[in-house]
PLY file of the C-alpha trace (Angstrom):
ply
format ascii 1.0
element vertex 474
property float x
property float y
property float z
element edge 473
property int vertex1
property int vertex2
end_header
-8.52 14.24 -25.53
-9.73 12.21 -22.50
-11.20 13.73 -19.54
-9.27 14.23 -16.33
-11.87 11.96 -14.77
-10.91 9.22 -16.70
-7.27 8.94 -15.92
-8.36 7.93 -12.26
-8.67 4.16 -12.45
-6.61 0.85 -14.41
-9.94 -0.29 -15.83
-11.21 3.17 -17.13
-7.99 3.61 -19.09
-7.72 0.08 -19.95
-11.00 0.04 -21.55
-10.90 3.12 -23.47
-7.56 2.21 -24.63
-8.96 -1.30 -26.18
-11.80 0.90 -27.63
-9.17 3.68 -29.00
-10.92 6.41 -27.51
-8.27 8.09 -26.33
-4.07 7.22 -26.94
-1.89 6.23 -24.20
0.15 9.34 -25.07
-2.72 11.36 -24.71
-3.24 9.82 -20.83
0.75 9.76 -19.96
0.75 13.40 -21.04
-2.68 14.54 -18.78
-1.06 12.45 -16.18
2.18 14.60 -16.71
0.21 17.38 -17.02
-1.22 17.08 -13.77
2.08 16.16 -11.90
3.28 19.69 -13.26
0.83 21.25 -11.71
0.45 20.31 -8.28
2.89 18.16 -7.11
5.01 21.49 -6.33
2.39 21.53 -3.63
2.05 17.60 -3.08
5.51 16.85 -3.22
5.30 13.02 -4.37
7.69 12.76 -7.29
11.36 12.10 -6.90
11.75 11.64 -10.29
9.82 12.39 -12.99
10.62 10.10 -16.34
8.71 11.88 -18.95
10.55 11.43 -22.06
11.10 7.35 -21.18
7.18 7.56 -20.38
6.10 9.38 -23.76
8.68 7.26 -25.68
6.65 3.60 -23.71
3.04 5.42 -24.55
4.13 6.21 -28.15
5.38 2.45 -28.10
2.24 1.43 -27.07
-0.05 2.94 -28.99
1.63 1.57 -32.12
1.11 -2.15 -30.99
-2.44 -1.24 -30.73
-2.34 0.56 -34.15
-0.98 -2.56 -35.36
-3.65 -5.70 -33.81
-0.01 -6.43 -31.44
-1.69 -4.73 -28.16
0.05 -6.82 -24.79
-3.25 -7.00 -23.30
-5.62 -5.05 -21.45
-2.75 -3.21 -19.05
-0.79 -2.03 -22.42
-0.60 1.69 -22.32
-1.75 1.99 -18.67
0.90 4.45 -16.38
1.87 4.49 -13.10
4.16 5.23 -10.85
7.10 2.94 -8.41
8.44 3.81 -5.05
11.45 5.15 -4.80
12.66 2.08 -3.60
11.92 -0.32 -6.61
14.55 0.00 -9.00
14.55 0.53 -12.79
17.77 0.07 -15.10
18.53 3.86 -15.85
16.01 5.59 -13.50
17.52 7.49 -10.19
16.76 5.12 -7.47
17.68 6.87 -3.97
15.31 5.75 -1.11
14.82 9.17 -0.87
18.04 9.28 0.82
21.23 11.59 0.09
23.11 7.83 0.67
22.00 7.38 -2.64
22.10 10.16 -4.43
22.78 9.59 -7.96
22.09 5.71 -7.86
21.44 4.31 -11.29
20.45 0.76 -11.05
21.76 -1.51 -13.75
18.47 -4.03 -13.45
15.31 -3.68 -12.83
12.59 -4.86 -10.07
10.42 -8.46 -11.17
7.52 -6.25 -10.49
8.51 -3.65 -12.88
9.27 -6.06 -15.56
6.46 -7.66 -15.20
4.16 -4.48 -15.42
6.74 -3.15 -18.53
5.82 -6.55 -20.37
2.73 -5.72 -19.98
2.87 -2.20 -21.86
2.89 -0.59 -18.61
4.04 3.10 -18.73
6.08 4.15 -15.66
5.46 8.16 -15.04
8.81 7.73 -12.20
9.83 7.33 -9.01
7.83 8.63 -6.22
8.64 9.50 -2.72
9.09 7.16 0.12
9.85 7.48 4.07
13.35 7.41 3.92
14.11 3.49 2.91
10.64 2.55 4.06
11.29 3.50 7.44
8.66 5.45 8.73
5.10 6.55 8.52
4.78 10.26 7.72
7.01 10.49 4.10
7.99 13.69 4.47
8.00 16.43 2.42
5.11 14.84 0.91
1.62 16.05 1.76
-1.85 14.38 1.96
-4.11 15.47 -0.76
-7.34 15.72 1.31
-6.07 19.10 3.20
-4.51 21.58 1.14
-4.67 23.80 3.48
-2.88 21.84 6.48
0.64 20.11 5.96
-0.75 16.90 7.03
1.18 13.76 6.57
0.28 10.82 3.49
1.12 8.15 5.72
4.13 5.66 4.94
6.37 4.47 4.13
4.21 4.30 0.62
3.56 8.05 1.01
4.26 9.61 -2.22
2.84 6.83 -3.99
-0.51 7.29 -2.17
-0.31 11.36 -2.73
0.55 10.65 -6.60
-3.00 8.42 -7.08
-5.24 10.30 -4.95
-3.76 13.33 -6.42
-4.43 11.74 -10.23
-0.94 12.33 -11.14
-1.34 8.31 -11.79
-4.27 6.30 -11.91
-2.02 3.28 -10.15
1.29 2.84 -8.16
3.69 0.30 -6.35
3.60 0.37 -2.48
5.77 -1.66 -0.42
4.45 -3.06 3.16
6.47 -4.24 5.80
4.04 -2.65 9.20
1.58 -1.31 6.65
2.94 0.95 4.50
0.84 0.27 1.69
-2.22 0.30 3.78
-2.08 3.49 5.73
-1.04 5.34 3.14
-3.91 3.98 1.08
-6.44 4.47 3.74
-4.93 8.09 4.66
-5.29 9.04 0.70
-8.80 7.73 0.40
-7.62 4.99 -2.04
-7.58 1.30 -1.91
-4.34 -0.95 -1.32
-3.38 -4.32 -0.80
-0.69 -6.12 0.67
-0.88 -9.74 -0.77
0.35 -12.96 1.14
3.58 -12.89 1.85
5.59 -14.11 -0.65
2.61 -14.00 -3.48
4.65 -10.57 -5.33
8.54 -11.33 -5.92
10.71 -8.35 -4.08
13.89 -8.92 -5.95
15.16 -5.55 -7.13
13.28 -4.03 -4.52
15.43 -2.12 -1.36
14.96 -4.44 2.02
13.69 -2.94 4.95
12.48 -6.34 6.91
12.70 -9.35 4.77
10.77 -11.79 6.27
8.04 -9.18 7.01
8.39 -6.93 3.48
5.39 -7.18 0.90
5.16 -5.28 -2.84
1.70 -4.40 -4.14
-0.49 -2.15 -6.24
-1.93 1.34 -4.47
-4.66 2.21 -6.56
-8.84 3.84 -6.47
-10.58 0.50 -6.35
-10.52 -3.52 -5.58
-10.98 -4.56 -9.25
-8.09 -2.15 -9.84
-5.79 -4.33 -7.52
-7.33 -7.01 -8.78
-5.83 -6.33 -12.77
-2.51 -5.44 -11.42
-2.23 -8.34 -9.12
-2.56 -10.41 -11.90
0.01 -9.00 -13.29
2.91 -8.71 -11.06
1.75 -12.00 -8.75
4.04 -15.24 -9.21
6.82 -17.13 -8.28
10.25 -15.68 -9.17
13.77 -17.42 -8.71
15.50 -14.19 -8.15
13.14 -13.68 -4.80
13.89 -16.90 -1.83
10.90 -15.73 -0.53
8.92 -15.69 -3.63
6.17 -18.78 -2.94
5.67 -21.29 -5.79
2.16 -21.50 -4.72
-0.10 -21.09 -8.33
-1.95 -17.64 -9.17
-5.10 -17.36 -10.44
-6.96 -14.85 -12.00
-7.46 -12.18 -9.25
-10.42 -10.55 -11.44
-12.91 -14.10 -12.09
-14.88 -14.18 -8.66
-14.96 -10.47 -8.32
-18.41 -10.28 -8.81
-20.06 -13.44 -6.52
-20.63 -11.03 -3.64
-20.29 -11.78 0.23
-23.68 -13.75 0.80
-23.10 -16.83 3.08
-19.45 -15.67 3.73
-18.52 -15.65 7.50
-17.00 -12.65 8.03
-14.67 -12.03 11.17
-15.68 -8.62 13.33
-12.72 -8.64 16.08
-14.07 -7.57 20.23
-11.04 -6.78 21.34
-7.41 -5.31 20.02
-8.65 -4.12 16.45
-11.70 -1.79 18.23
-10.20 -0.08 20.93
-8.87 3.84 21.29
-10.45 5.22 17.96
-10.45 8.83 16.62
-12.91 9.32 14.36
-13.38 6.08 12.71
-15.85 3.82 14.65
-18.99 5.70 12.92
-17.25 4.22 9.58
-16.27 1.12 10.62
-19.24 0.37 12.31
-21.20 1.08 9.13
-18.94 -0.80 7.12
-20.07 -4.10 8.78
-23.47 -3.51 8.52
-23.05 -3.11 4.64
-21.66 -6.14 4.61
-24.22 -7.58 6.97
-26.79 -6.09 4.62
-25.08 -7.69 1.24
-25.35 -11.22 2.91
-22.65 -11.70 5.47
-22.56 -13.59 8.33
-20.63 -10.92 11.03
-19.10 -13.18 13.52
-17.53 -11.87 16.61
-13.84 -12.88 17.72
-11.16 -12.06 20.52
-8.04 -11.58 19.30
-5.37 -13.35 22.04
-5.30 -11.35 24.73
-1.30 -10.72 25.06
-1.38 -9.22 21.36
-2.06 -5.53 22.86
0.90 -5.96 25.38
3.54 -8.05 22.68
2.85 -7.58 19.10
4.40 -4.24 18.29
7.41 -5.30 20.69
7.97 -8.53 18.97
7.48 -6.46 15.64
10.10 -3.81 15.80
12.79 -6.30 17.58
12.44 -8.18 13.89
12.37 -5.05 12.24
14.96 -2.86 13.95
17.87 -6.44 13.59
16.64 -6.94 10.00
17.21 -3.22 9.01
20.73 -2.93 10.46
21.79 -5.92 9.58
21.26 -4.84 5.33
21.73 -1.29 6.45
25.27 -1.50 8.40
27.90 -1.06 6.35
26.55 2.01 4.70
25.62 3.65 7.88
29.29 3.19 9.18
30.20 5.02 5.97
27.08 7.82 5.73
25.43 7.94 8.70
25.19 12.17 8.18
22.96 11.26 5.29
20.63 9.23 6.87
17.66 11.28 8.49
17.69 11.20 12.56
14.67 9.20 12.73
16.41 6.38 10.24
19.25 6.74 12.03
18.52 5.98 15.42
16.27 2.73 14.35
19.21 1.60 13.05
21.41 2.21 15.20
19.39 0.50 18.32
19.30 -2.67 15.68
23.16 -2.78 15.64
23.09 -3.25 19.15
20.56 -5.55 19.97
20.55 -9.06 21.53
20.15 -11.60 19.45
18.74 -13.16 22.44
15.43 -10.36 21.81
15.44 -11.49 18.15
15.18 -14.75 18.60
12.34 -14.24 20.93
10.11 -11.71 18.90
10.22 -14.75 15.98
9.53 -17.36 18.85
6.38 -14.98 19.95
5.82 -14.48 16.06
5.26 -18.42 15.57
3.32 -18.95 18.65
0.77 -15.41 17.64
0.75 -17.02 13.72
-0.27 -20.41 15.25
-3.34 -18.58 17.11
-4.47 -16.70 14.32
-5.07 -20.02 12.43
-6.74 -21.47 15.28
-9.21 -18.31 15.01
-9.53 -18.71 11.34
-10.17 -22.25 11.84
-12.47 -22.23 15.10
-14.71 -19.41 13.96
-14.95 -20.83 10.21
-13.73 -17.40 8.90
-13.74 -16.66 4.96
-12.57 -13.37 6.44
-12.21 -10.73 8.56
-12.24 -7.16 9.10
-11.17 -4.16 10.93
-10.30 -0.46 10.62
-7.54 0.22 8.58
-6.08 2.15 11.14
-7.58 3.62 14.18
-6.68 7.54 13.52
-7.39 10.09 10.36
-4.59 11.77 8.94
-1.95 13.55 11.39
-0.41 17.00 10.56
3.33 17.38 9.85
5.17 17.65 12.86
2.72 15.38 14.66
4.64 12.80 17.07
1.37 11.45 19.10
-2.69 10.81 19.27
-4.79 11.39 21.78
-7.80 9.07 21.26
-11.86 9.65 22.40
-11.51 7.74 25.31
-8.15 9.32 26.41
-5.65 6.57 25.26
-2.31 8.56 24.11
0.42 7.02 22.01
2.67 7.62 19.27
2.06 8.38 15.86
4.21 5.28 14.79
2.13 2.94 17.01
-1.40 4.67 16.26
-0.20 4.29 12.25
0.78 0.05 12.68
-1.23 -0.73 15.35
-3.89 -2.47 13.13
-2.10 -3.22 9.94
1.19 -4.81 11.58
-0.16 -8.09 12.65
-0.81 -9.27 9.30
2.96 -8.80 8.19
3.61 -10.78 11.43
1.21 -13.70 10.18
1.98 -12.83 5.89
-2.02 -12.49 5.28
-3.30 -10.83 2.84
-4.87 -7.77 3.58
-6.89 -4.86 1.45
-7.66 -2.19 2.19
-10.97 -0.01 0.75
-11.99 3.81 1.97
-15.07 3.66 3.90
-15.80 7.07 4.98
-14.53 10.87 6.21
-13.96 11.57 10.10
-15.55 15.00 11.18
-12.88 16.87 9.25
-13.00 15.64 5.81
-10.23 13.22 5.69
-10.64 9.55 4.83
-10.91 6.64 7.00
-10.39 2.34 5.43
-11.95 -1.08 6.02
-9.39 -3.89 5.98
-9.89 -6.92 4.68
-7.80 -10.12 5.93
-8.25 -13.65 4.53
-6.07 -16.68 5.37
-3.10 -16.92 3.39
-3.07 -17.51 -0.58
-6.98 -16.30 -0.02
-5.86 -12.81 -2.37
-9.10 -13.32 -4.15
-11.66 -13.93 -1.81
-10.14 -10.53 0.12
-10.62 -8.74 -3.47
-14.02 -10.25 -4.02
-15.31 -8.85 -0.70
-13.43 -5.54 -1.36
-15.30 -5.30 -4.71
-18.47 -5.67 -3.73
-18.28 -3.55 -0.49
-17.45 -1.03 -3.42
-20.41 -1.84 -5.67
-22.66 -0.74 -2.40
-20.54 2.19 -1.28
-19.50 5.41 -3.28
-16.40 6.39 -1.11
-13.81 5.14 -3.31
-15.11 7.27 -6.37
-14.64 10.46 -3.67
-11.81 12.92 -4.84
-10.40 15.71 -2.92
-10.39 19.19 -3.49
-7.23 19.98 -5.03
-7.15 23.75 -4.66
-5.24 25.66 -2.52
-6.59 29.11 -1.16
-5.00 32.40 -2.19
0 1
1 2
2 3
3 4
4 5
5 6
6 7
7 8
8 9
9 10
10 11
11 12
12 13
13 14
14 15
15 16
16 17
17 18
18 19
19 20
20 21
21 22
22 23
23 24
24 25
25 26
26 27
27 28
28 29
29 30
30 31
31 32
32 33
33 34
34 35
35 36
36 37
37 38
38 39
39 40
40 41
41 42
42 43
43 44
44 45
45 46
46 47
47 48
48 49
49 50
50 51
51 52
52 53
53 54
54 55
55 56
56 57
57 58
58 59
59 60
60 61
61 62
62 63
63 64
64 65
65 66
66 67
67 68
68 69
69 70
70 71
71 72
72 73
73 74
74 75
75 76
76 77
77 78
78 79
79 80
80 81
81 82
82 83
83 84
84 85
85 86
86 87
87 88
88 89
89 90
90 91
91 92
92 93
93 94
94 95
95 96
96 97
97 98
98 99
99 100
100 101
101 102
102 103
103 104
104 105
105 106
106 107
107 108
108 109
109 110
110 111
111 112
112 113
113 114
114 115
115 116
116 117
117 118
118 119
119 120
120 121
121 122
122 123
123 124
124 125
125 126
126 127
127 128
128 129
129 130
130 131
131 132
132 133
133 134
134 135
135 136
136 137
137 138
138 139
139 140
140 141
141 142
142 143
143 144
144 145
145 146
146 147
147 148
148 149
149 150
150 151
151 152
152 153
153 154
154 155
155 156
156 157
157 158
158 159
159 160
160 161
161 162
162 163
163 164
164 165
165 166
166 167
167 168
168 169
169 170
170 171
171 172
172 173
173 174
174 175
175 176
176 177
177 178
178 179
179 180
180 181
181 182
182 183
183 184
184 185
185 186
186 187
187 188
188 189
189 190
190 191
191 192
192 193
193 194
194 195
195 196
196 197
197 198
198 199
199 200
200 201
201 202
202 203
203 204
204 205
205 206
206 207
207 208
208 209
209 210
210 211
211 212
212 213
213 214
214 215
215 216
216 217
217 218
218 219
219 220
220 221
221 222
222 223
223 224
224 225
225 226
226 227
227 228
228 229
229 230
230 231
231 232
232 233
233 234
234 235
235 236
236 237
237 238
238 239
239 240
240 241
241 242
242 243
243 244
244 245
245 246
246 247
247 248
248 249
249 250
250 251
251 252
252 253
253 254
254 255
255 256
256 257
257 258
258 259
259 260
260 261
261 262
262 263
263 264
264 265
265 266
266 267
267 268
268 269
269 270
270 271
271 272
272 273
273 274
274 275
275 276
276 277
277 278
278 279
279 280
280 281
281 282
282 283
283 284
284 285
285 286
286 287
287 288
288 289
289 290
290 291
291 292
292 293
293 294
294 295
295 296
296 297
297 298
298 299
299 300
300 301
301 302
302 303
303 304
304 305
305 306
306 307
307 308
308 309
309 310
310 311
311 312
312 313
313 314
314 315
315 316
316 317
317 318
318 319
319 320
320 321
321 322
322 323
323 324
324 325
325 326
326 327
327 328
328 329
329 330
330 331
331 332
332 333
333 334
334 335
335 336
336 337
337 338
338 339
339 340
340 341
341 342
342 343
343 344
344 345
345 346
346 347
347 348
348 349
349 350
350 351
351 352
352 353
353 354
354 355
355 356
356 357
357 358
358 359
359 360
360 361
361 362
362 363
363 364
364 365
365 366
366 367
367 368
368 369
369 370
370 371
371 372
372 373
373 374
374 375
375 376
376 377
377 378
378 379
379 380
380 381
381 382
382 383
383 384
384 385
385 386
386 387
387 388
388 389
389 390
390 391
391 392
392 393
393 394
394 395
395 396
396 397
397 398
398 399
399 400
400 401
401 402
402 403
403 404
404 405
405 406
406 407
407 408
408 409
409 410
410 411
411 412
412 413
413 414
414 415
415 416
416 417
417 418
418 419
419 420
420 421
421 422
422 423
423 424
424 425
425 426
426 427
427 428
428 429
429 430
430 431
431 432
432 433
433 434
434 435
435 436
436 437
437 438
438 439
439 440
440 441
441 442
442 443
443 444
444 445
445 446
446 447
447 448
448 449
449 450
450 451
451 452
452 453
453 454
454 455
455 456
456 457
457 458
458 459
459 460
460 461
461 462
462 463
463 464
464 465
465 466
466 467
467 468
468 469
469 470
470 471
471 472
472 473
């Protein structure tokens, strides 16, 4: 029977699979195992699949028996957001306006990751139709003694991994909810280029601004499942026909002679308790090779970006949301409710405007890419640590106060404005013990190069192979 260590990462599991050290029943049913017991504390699952999951790992294991094995991902389990759907599988939003939805397809992503031999545990929790950045009930692994939140919208997804009820799951990311959950869990995520991961079958929230990707412990981790579930589909409009590659070839080449993007402004302002991480973070990299390169970020961004941002998102959200909230708006929670309600009413006027502002800030950020000869560049993941339940604002060092919402986006948003891709990899605790993240951001298509650095900020780090302390005092 494997150890409970090794059902923590893709390639562990992947490799003692091919060396039939262990059965994918024998992970899907530690995985289970662990789900049962403590996610009565963590509160990720929506909907636990166990008999479809031991029915795929038995499946599995007797390709491999038989020299048929799908590849290295065959046997693997994880997990989907609860808004992802799967043919026969409860798929709610976490919403009572769903209740008892039973899709009758399933997601690209999912098929892709099923053709694969992937073994999906269930359906995990999610800020009520990805709108929202706590994902209550759920709570953050890294304080069992303090209700604090997992982030969002990609909350339970987040809880599940760091929480090793799955070693992987699927995160969607339309102001950074893969991201800040990842970096509030202590785990890695990415959010690809916009339109690299198809989002047909997947719930919209945004959908010029929505992403799909893999929430998971390390880069080369994102790296197999991007590989996976990355490619043009039909089924998605926004789905680009721009070739993959494979995400895993260059992950070892390092960041020597890459120039590497440290922002002055915007990205490094109003911290609480992550500059001691961040600023260590760039001297790793400075120290593996890197050329740090400073750059000012325009200087309207602080005053218009989240404006422009939730004009696009609050229109795009009623507009797919409206007919059901006419019907159920008691089932909708009060936060949902009233961002969708201000979209119903809004000018069109102010929409048009926030994508007018969204061309011209796009059209700067390739002049900075281009001007400063960027491979990449980084900044913190998000400028705060972990808020408890019940939380509505920050108070930074230097005195700055603003909302949770705004302290949760403010540094991942942009690159759903611009469709970057953008990783993010733990890079340290604040005072209390809870995890802080480096993101990564390379020009568009550039999924690789943002893995490769992400790898081999790992191979000099330890953080990401950090777990938290999963008891809970009498």
């Amino acid at each position: 029977m494997p150890s409970n260590a090794e059902t923590r990462t893709v390639k562990s599991i992947a490799e003692g699979l091919a060396k039939h050290e262990f059965s994918s029943r024998e992970i899907t049913e530690l995985c289970l195992a662990q789900t049962e017991q403590v996610d009565s504390t963590i509160k990720a699952y929506n909907v636990v699949a166990a008999e479809n999951a031991v029915r795929a790992a038995d499946a599995s294991d007797d390709r491999r028996r038989n020299g048929r094995a799908l590849g290295i991902f065959d046997g693997v389990p994880y997990v989907a957001k609860d808004i992802v759907e799967v043919e026969g599988v409860e798929t709610t939003g976490s919403s009572n306006v769903l209740k008892g939805n039973i899709p009758t397809r399933t997601a690209s992503t999912v098929e892709r990751l099923d053709a694969a031999g992937g073994v999906l545990l269930g359906k995990v929790n999610t800020h009520q139709f990805a709108y929202g950045v706590q994902s209550p009930p759920t709570r953050n692994p890294w304080d069992m003694e303090t209700a604090r939140v997992p982030g969002g919208s990609s909350g339970g997804t987040g809880a599940a991994v760091a929480s090793a009820q799955a070693p992987f799951g699927l995160g969607t990311d339309t102001g950074g909810s893969i991201r800040i959950p990842a970096c509030l869990n202590g785990i890695t995520g990415l959010k690809a280029t916009y339109g690299r991961v198809p989002k047909d079958g997947v719930y919209m929230l945004s959908w010029s601004l929505d992403h799909i990707g893999p929430m998971c412990w390390t880069a080369e981790d994102a790296a197999i499942t991007l590989n996976i579930v990355a490619g043009y589909d039909e089924r998605d409009p926004t789905c680009g026909k721009v070739p993959t590659e494979d995400y895993t070839a260059g992950l070892n080449d390092g960041v020597r002679g890459l120039r590497i993007g440290v922002p002055t402004n915007y990205f490094v302002s109003h911290f609480s308790g992550v500059s001691q991480a961040f600023d260590d973070s760039v001297a790793t990299l400075r120290g593996g090779g890197a050329e740090i390169v400073p750059v000012t970020i325009p200087e309207d961004a602080e005053a218009l970006l989240q404006p422009a941002g939730f004009a696009i998102v609050l229109a795009e959200s009623a507009a797919w949301h409206a007919p059901r909230l006419r019907r159920q708006q008691g089932d909708y929670q009060p936060d949902v409710a009233s961002y969708l309600q201000v979209g119903e009413i809004m000018l069109a006027t102010d929409y048009i405007n926030a994508q007018r502002y969204r061309s011209r800030f796009n059209a700067e950020m390739r002049s900075l890419w281009n001007d400063n000869r960027l491979d990449v560049m980084v900044t913190p993941t998000l400028a705060v640590t972990a808020a408890q339940h019940g939380q509505m604002d920050y108070k930074a060092a230097d005195g700055f106060e603003e909302t949770l919402m705004s302290a949760s986006i403010r540094c991942t948003f942009p690159f759903n404005f611009t469709g970057q891709p953008a990783l993010t990899v733990p890079n340290g605790f604040d005072e209390k013990g809870l995890p802080t993240g480096l993101q990564i951001i390379g020009r568009p298509w550039a999924d690789a190069l943002c893995l490769r650095v992400g790898h081999a900020f790992q191979q000099e780090t330890d953080f990401h192979a950090k777990r938290p302390d999963l008891t809970v005092s009498a």
